[in-house]
N, C-alpha and C positions, 0 to 999 in steps of 0.2 A: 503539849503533845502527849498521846496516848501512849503509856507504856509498852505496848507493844510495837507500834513502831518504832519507838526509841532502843526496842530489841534487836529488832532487824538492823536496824541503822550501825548499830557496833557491830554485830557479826558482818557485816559489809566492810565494815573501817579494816578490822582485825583481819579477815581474808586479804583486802587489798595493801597490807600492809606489810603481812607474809608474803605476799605474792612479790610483791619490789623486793623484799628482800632479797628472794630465791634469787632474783635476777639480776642484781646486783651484785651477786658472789662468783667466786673464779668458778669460769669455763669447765663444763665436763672433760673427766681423762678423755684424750684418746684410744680408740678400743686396740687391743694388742694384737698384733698382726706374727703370725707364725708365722718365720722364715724358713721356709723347708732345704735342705742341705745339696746341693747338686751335683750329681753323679759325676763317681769317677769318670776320668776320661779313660777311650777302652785303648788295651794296649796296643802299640804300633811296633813295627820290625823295620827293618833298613833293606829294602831293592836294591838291586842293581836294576838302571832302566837306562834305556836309550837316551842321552842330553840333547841330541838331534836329529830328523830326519836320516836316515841311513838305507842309504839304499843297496838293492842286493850285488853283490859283489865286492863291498865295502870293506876293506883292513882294518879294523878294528883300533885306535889309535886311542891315547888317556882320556882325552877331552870329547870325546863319543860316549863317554859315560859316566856317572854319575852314581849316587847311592841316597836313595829316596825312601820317605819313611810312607808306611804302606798298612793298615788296619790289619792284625793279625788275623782276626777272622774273616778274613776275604784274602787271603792268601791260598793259593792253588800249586800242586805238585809242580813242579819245573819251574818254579820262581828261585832265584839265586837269592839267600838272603845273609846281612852281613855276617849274622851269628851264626851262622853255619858255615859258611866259607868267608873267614876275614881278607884273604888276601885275593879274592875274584875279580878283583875288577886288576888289578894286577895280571895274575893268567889269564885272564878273557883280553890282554891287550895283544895284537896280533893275529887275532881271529878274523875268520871271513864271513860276512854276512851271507847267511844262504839263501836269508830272504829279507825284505825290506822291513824297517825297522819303524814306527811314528817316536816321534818326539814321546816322552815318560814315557813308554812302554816295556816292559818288564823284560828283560831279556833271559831267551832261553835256550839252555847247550843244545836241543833240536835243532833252531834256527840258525847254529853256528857251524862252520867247518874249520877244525883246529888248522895249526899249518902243517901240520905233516901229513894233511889228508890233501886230495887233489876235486878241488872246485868244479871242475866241468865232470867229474863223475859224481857227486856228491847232490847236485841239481839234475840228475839224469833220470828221466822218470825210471823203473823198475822196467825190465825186459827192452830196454831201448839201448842204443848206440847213438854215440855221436860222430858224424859222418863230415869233414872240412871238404865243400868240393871250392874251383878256382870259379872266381869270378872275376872281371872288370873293375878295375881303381875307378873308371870313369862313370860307371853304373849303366854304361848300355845292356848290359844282360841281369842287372838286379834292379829294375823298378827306377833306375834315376836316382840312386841311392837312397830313397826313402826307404826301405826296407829295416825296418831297427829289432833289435833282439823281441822273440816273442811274436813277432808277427807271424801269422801263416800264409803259407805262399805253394803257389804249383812249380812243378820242377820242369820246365822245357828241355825236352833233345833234341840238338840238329845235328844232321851230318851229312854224309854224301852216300849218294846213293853207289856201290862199286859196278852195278849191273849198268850203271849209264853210260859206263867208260867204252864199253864195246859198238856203242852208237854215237859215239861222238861229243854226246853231251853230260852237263855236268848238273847231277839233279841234287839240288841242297831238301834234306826231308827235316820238318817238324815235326814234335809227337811232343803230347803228358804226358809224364811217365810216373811222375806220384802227385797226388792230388792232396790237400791240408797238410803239410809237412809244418810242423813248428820250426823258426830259426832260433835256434840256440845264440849266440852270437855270429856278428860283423866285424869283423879283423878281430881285435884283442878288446871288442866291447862285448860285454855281455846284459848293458840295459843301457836304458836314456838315461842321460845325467844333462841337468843343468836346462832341462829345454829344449835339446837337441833334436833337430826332426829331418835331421838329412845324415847319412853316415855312409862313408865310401871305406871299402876296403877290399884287400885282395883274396880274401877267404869268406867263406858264409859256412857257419857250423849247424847242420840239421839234425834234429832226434829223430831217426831211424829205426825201425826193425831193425832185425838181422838179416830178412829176406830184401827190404828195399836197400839198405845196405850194399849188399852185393848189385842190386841193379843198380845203382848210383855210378857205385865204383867200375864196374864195367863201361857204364854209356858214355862217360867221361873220359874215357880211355880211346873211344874209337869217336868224340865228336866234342861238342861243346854243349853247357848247361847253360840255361838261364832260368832267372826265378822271376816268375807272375806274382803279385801281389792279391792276396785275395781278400775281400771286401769283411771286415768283423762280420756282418751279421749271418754270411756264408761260412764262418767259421765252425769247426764241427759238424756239419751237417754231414749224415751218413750218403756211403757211395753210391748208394741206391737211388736216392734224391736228386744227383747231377749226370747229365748227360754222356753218355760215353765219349773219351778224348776222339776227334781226328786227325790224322795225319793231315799235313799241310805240304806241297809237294814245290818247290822251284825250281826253273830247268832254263839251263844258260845255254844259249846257243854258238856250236863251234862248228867251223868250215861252211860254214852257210847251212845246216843241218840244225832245225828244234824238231825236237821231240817231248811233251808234258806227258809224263809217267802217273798216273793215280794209284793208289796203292786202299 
């Protein structure tokens, strides 16, 4: 064999010799993996929140509340928080929801009325009265008793006419006399609780003027009120929008004498 391929033939040998070697030897390191450090957690405060559902008009009782931890920076003025008032949920016991409350939501002395403040002024819009006129236990003159706090409703007058009496007959007159009146409460309820969708009582309390006020309180005086139910999406709609009321006239006939009066 020629010396030159007997050259090549060992640097063949010799590579492939180192080469098994190489490969035969332990495993390259694994490469190092920097673990980077992971952020504080950001600081929390202690809520007071609602434990449950609470609706408005609700006495404020221990187990209505709670102390929930809440991200400091997403904390807002009128949150109650422990480290500022440790013993809150303590004094917030006894309080009256002035307005309804969801399950963890942060309670706030706005939305409260202590006890020595009075509930049906404390919900009363600004420049209004609230006006109890008589209704029906049975709900003939309030809608069947569906009428529940918050609804709005027209306020019917009837009475008798006194000019009928010199003719014999006896003429019963209808009239609206305020039109969207908010019901504050129905007897001693002042919202739906539980589902409730029928409610009888012997009082209905409306937010009022101080001028329908006095018209209330007079026509109730010389007749009887009923309340019309009015439709939500009629709600609010200004006076301009709805029809002027009509008188509605009924005329009973005595000694064999009818006379129907229109007014």
């Amino acid at each position: 064999m020629k010396p030159a391929r007997l050259a090549v033939l060992a640097i063949a040998l010799v590579a492939g010799g180192g080469a098994a070697f190489l490969m035969s030897g332990d495993p390259p390191p694994a490469p190092v993996v920097v673990q980077a450090d992971a952020p504080p957690p950001p600081p929390v405060a202690e809520v007071l929140v609602a434990a449950a559902e609470l609706p408005m008009g609700q006495v404020l009782q221990p187990a209505d509340l709670r102390w929930q931890k809440w991200p400091e920076d997403t904390l807002t003025p009128g949150y109650i928080t422990r480290k500022d008032v440790p013993k809150a949920l303590e004094d917030t016991v006894g309080a009256t929801a002035r307005s309804a409350f969801l399950p963890g939501e942060p309670i706030r002395p706005q939305k409260l009325v202590r006890p020595d403040s009075g509930f049906m002024a404390a919900i009363l819009p600004a420049g209004q009265r609230a006006v109890a006129i008589v209704t029906d236990s049975r709900g003939t003159n309030s809608a069947g008793g569906f009428i529940l706090p918050n609804d709005r409703v027209d306020v019917i007058h009837t009475y008798r006419d006194e000019d009928s009496k010199a003719t014999s007959t006896d003429t019963q007159i209808a009239k609206i006399i305020l039109t969207d009146v908010r019901v504050l409460a129905v007897g001693q309820l002042i919202q739906e609780k539980n589902g409730t969708n029928v409610v009888t009582g012997e009082t209905a309390t409306l937010a009022l003027t101080p001028a329908q006020a006095e018209k209330i309180t007079l026509a109730q005086k010389v007749g009887v009120l009923s309340l019309a139910l009015r439709s939500l999406a009629d709600s609010g709609r200004p006076p301009e929008a709805e029809a002027p009321p009509e008188e509605t006239t009924l005329t009973v006939m005595r000694f064999g004498v009818s006379r129907q009066q229109t007014r």
